[in-house]
C-alpha positions in Angstrom: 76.6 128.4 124.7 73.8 126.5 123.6 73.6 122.7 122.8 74.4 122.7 119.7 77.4 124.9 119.8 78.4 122.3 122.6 78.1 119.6 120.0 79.9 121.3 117.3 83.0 121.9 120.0 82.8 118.5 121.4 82.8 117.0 117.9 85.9 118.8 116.8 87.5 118.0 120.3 86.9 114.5 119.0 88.3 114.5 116.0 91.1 116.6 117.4 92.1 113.9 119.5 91.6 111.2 117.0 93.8 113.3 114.4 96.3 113.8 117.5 96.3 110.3 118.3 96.9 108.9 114.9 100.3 111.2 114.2 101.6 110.3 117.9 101.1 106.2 116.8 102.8 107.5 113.2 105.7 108.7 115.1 106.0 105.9 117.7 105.4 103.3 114.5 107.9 104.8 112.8 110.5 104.7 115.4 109.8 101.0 116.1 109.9 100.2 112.2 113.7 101.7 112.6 114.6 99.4 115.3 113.0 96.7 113.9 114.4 97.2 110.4 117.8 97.4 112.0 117.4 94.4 114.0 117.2 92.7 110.4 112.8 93.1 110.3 112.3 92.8 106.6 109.3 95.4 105.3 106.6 93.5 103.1 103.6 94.8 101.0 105.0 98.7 101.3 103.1 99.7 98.0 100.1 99.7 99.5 100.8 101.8 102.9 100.2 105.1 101.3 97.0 104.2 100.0 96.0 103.5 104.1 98.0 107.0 104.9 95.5 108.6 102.5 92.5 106.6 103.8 93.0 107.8 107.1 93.8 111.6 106.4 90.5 111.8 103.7 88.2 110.1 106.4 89.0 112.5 108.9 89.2 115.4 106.3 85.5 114.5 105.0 84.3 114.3 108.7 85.6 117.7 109.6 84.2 119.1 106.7 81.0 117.5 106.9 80.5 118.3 111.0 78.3 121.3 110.8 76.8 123.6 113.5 73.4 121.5 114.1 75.2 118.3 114.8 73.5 115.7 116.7 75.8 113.8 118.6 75.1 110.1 119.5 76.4 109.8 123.5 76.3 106.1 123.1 78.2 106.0 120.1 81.3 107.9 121.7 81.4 105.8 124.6 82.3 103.2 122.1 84.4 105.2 120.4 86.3 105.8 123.8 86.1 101.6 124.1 87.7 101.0 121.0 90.7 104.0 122.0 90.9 101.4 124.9 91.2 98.6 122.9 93.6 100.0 120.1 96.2 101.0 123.7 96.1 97.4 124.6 96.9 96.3 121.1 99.6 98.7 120.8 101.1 97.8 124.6 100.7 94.0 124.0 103.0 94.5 120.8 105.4 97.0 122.5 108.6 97.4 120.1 107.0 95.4 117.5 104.0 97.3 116.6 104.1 99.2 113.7 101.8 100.6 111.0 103.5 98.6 108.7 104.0 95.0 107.9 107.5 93.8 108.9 108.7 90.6 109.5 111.1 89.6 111.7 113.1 86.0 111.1 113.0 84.0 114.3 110.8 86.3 116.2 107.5 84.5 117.6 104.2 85.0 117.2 102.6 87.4 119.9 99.9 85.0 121.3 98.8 87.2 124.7 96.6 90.5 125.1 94.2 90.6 123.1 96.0 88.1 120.4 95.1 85.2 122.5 91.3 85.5 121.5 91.8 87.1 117.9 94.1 86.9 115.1 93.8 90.8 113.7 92.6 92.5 116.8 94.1 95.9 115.8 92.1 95.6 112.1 89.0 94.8 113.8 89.5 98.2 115.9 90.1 100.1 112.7 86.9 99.1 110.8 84.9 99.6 114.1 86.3 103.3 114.3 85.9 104.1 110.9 82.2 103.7 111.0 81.5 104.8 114.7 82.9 107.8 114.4 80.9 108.9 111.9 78.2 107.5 112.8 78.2 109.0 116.0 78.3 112.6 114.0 75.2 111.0 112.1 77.6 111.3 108.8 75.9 107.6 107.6 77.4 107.9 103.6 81.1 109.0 105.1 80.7 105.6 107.2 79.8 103.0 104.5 81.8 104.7 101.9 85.3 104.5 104.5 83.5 101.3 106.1 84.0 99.9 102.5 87.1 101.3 101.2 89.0 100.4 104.4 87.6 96.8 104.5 89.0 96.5 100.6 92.3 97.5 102.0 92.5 95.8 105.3 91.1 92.4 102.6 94.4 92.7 100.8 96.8 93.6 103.9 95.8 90.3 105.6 96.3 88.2 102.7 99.8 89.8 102.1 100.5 89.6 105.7 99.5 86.0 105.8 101.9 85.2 102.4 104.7 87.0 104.7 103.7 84.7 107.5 103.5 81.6 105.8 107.1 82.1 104.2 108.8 83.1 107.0 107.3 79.8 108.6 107.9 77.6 105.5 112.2 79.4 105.8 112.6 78.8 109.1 110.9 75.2 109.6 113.5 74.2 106.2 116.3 76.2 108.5 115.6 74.0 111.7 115.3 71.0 109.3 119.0 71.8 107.8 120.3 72.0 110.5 119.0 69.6 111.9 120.3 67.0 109.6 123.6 65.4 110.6 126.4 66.1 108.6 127.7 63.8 106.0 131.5 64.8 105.9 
């Protein structure tokens, strides 16, 4: 097997494992978004979650497709590529039963403020972007990295800002709910 057959496999065992990865987090996301749903969690922004689905499933289609026998593969590239799995487990481990692919609220729940939340706001975004052009990069696939790299930051743009609005009106609900109640009653 010569190197470059070795590159070809080891790039396909990458994206294997990537493509592998991201329908295990699918399922586990989508068992959480049950429980959270029943435990009264409240689903915001949902028109634009098939757009990231598709994102997703075209970046890794166009890099399979575009992998081709005389691949050079950057070594230093998938060692951060492994980092950033590393990261994305200690996102999903800090959130436990409320991480999700999906933006849900949940009245009365607080904000997670520990793992890697206590040093960034959108840790698990910042992963995202950094995978979708490492990846490729590390392939040497530079147009399939800025053109995902931009897409992706157009749609991770607009989730935040929805995601924010859902913040900032769950706050603004439950600060006038403490206030009710906190007023005496006049009876």
């Amino acid at each position: 097997m010569g190197d470059l057959t070795g590159n070809l496999l080891l790039a396909y065992a990458l994206l294997a494992y990537t493509a592998c990865g991201r329908l295990v987090e699918l399922a586990y996301a989508r068992r959480n978004t049950r429980r959270l749903r029943a435990a009264g969690a409240l689903e915001v922004g949902a028109g634009h979650y098939p757009l990231f689905v598709l994102l997703h499933g075209a970046w890794l289609a166009s890099l399979a497709l575009s992998v081709g026998p005389d691949v050079r593969i950057e070594p230093w590239l998938v060692a951060l590529f492994a980092l950033l799995q590393l990261a994305r487990l200690w996102i999903i481990r800090t959130l436990g039963r409320f991480w999700t692919t999906r933006i849900m609220t949940v009245p009365g729940a607080p904000l997670v403020r520990s793992g890697p939340y206590r040093f960034l706001r959108h840790p698990n975004y910042l992963v995202v972007v950094a995978e979708i052009a490492v990846l490729p990069l590390a392939f040497g696939l530079i147009a399939q990295a800025l053109i995902f790299s931009a897409l992706n930051g157009l749609l991770i743009a607009y989730r935040i800002r929805v995601e924010a609005a859902a913040l900032a009106s769950r706050q603004a609900i439950e600060k006038g709910t403490r206030t009710c109640a906190a007023q005496p009653s006049r009876s």
